[in-house]
C-alpha positions as CSV (number, residue, x, y, z in Angstrom):
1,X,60.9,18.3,-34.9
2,X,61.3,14.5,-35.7
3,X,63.2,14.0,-31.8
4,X,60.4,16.3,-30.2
5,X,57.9,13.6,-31.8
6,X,59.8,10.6,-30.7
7,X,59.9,12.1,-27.0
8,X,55.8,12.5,-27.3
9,X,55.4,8.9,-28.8
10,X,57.6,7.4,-26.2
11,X,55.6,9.7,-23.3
12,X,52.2,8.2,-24.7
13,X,53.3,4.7,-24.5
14,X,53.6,3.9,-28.2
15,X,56.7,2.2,-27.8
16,X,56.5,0.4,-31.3
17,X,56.1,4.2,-33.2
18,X,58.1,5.6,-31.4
19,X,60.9,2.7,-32.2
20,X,59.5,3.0,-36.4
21,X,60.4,6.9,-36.6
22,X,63.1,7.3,-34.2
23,X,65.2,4.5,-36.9
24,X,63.4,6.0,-39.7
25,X,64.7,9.8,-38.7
26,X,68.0,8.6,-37.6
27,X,68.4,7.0,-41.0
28,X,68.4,10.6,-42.6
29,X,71.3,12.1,-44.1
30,X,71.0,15.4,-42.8
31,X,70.6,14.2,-39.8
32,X,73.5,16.3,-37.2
33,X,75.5,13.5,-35.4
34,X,74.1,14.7,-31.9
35,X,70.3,14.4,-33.4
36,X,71.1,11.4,-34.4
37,X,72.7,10.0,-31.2
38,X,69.3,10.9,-29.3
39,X,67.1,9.1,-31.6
40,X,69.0,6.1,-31.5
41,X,68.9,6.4,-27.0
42,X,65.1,6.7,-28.0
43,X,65.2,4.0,-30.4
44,X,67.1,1.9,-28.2
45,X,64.6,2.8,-25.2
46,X,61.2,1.9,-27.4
47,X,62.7,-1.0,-28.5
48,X,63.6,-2.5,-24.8
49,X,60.2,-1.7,-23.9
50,X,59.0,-3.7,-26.6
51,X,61.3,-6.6,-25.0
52,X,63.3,-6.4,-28.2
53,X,66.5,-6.3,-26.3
54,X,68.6,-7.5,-29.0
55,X,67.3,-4.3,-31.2
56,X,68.0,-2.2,-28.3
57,X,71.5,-3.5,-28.5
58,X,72.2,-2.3,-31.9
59,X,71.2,1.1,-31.6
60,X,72.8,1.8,-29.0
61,X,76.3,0.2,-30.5
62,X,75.3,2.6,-33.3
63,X,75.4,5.3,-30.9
64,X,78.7,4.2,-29.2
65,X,80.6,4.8,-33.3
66,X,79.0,8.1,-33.1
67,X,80.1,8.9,-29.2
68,X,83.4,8.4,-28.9
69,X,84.4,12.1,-28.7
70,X,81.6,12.1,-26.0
71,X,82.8,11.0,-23.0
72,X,79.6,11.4,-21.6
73,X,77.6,10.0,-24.0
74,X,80.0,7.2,-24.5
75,X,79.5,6.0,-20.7
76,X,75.6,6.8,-21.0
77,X,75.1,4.3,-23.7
78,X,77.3,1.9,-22.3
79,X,75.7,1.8,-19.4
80,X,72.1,1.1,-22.0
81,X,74.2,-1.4,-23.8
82,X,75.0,-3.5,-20.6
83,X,71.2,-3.2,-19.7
84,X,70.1,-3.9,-23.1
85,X,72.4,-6.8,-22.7
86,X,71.4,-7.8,-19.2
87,X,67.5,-8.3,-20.2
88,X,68.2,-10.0,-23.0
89,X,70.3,-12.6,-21.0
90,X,73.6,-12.2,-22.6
91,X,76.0,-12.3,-19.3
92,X,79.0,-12.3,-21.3
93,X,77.9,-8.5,-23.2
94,X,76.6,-7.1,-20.2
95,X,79.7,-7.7,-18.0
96,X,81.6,-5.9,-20.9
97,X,79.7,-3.2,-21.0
98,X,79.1,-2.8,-17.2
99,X,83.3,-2.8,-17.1
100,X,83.8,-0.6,-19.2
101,X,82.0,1.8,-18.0
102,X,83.7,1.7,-14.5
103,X,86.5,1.2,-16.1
104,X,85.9,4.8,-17.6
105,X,83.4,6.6,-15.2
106,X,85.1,8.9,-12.0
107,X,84.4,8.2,-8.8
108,X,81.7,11.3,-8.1
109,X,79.6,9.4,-11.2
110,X,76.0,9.0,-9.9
111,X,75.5,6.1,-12.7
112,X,78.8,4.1,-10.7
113,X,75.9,2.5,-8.6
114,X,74.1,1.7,-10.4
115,X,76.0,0.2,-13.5
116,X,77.4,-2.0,-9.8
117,X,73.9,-3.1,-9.0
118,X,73.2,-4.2,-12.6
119,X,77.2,-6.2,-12.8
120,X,76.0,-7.5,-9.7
121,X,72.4,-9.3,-11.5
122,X,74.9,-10.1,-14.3
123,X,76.5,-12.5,-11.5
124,X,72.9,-13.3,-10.2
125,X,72.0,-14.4,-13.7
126,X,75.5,-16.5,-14.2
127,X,74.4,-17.8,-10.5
128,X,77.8,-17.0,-9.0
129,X,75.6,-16.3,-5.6
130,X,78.6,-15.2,-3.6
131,X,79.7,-12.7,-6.0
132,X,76.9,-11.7,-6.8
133,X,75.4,-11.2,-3.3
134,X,79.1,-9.1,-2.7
135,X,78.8,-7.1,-5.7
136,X,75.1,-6.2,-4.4
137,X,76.7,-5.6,-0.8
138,X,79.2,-3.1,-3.3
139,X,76.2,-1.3,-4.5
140,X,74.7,-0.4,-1.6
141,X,77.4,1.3,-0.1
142,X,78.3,3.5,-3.2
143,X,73.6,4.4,-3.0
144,X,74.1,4.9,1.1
145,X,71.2,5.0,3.0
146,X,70.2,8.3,2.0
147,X,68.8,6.4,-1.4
148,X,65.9,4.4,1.0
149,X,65.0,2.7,-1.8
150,X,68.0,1.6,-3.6
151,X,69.7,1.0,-0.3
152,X,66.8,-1.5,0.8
153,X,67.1,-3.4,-3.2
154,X,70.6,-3.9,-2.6
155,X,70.3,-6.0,0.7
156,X,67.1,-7.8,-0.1
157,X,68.7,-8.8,-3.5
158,X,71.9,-10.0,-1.6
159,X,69.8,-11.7,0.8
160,X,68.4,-13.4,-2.2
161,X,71.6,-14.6,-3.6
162,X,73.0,-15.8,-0.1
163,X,70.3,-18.0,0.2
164,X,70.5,-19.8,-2.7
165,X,74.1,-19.9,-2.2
166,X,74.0,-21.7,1.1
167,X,75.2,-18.4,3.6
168,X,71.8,-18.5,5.3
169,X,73.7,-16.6,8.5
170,X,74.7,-13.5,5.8
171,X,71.5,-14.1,4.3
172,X,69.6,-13.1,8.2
173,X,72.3,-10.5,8.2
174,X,71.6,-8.8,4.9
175,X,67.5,-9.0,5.9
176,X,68.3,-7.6,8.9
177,X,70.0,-4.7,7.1
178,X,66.7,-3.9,5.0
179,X,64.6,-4.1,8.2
180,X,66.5,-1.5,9.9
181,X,65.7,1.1,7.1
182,X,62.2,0.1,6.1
183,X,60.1,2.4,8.1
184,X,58.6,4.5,5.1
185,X,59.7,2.2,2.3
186,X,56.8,1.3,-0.1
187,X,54.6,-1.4,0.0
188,X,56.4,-3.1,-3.0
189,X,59.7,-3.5,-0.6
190,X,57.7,-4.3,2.8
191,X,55.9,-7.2,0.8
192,X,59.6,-8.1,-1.0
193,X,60.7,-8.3,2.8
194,X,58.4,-10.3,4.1
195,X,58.6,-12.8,0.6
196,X,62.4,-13.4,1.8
197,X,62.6,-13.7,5.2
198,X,59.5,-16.8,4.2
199,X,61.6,-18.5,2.2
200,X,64.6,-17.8,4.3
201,X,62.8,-19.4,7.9
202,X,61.6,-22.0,4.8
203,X,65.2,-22.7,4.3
204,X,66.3,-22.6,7.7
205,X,63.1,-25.2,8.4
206,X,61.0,-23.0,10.4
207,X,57.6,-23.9,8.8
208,X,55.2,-22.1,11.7
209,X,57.6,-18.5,10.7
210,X,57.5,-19.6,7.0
211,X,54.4,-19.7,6.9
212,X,53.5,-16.7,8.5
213,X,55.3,-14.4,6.6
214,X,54.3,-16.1,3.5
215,X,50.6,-14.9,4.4
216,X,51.8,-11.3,4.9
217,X,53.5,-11.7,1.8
218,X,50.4,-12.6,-0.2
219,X,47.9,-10.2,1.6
220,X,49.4,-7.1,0.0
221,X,46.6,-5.1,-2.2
222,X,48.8,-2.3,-2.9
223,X,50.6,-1.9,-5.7
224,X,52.0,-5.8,-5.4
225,X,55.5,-6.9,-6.9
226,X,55.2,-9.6,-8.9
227,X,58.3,-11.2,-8.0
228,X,57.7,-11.0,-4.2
229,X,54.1,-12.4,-4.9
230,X,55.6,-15.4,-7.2
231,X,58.6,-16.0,-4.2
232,X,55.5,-16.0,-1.9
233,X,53.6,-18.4,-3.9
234,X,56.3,-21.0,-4.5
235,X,57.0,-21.1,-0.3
236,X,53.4,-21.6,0.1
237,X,53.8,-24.6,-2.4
238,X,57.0,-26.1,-0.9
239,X,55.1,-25.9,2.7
240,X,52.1,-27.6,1.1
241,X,54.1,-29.8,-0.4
242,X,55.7,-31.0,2.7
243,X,51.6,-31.2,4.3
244,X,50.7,-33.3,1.3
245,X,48.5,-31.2,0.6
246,X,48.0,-31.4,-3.2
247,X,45.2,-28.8,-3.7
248,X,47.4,-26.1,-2.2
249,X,50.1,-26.9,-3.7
250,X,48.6,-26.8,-7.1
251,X,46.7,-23.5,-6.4
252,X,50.4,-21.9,-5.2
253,X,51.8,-23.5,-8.6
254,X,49.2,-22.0,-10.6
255,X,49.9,-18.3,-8.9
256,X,53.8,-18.6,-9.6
257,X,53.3,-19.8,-12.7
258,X,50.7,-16.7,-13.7
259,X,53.2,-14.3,-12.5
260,X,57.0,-15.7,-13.3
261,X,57.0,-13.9,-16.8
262,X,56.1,-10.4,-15.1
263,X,58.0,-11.2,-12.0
264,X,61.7,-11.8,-14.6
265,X,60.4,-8.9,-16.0
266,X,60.4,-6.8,-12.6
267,X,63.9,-8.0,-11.4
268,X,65.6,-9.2,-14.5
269,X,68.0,-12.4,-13.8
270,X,64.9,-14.9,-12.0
271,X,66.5,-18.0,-10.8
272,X,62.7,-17.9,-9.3
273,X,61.9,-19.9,-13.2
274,X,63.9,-22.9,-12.2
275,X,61.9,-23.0,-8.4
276,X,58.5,-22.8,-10.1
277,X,59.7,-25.4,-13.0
278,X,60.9,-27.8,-9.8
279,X,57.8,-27.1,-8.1
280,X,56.0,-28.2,-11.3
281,X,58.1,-31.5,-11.5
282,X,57.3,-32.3,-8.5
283,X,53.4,-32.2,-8.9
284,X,53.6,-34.0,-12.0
285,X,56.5,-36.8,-10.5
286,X,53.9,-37.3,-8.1
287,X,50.5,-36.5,-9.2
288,X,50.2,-36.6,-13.1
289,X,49.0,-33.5,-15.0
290,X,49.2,-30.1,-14.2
């Protein structure tokens, strides 16, 4: 009774109820060890909703003590654990967890990708940009093409991570990649395309292609991703920036800056804080307030 209401509560978006009783029932004595196990998943789950990643974290290490004949169960939860981990910005957990789940998961697992794709952000967040950008290159072929969606993540994020790692050639390589399997992606990854490959011709110093794509980028009414909108927005500051054009680049600051909490949240590990802090230092370096 007391799981079937912590399934509704979490269904109806009461993340912080359904966190309160799943803890409270769990807590119970009679509780059977399976019952248990599930509330604390659905404990864990309301509480990384809530952004209380370090919670999340100790329910599911609770369930990990109550797992270990489990195999399943035990690979399930540390799979959570290194995600848990991951959003709170503890690298050093999350690679643990991620590990030892491959470490311990077969081949055929479906979780193998990906537990990859999230190892892979844990390299993003450390800024190891050619591991990373491999580890993503990893994930993408254990999803296949067949998984449109997850295939396409897996390139744009290594595109990413080549960028700011200096491989702008793999970095054309890996958008090219995504391009070749976007016809009937979602908006979110068309927009996420076109966010890139700006601040790739950006980096490349093709302003006139920069800037076009930027514009595509931002025109996107549909279901927007935060992230690709806040990438968007810094180019369009950088290339006003370079115009002298202070109004723009203020007005392109003030966008990033709107959206960076809810683009981390999106994508996790956002080396896109540190461009929109540098954008920032510049305006005030050479302007005065924001």
């Amino acid at each position: 009774m007391e799981l079937a209401e912590v399934r509704h509560l979490m269904d109806a978006g009461r993340y912080a109820e359904a966190y309160d009783q799943a803890m409270s029932a769990a807590g119970a004595e009679a509780v059977p060890p399976t019952e248990r196990a599930s509330l604390l998943l659905l404990g864990a789950q309301g509480a990384a909703r809530l952004g209380r990643h370090t919670w999340a974290t100790e329910c599911l290490n609770q369930v990990r003590e109550l797992a270990d004949t489990d195999a399943v169960m035990l690979r399930r939860t540390l799979a959570l654990t290194g995600k848990a981990a991951l959003r709170a910005g503890d690298w050093t957990a999350a690679e643990e967890s991620f590990l030892a789940f491959l470490a311990e998961a077969p081949p055929e697992d479906e979780y193998r990708a990906y537990v990859t794709f999230g190892l892979a952000q844990v390299y993003e967040g450390r800024r190891s940009w050619q591991t990373a950008a491999s580890t993503y290159l990893h994930a993408a072929e254990l999803f296949g093409p067949t998984k449109q969606n997850d295939w396409i993540a897996c390139f744009q994020t290594a595109t990413w991570c080549f960028v700011l790692g200096g491989d702008l050639s793999q970095a054309e390589h890996c958008l090219l990649m995504a391009e070749r399997y976007m016809e009937g992606a979602p908006t979110k990854h068309r927009q996420i395309q076109r966010a890139l490959d700006g601040y790739w011709e950006y980096r490349i110093g093709n302003e006139p292609e920069a800037f076009a794509q930027v514009v595509l980028a931002l025109d996107v009414n549909e279901e927007p991703s935060c992230w690709a909108t806040c990438l968007a927005a810094v180019t369009s500051g950088l290339l006003a920036w370079d115009r002298q054009d202070e109004p723009a680049v203020r007005a392109s600051l003030q966008l990033a800056e709107s959206l960076i909490w809810d683009a981390v949240m999106e994508s996790g590990p956002c080396y896109l804080r540190d461009l929109v802090h540098d954008l920032r230092c510049k305006v005030l370096l050479r302007w005065g307030q924001v």
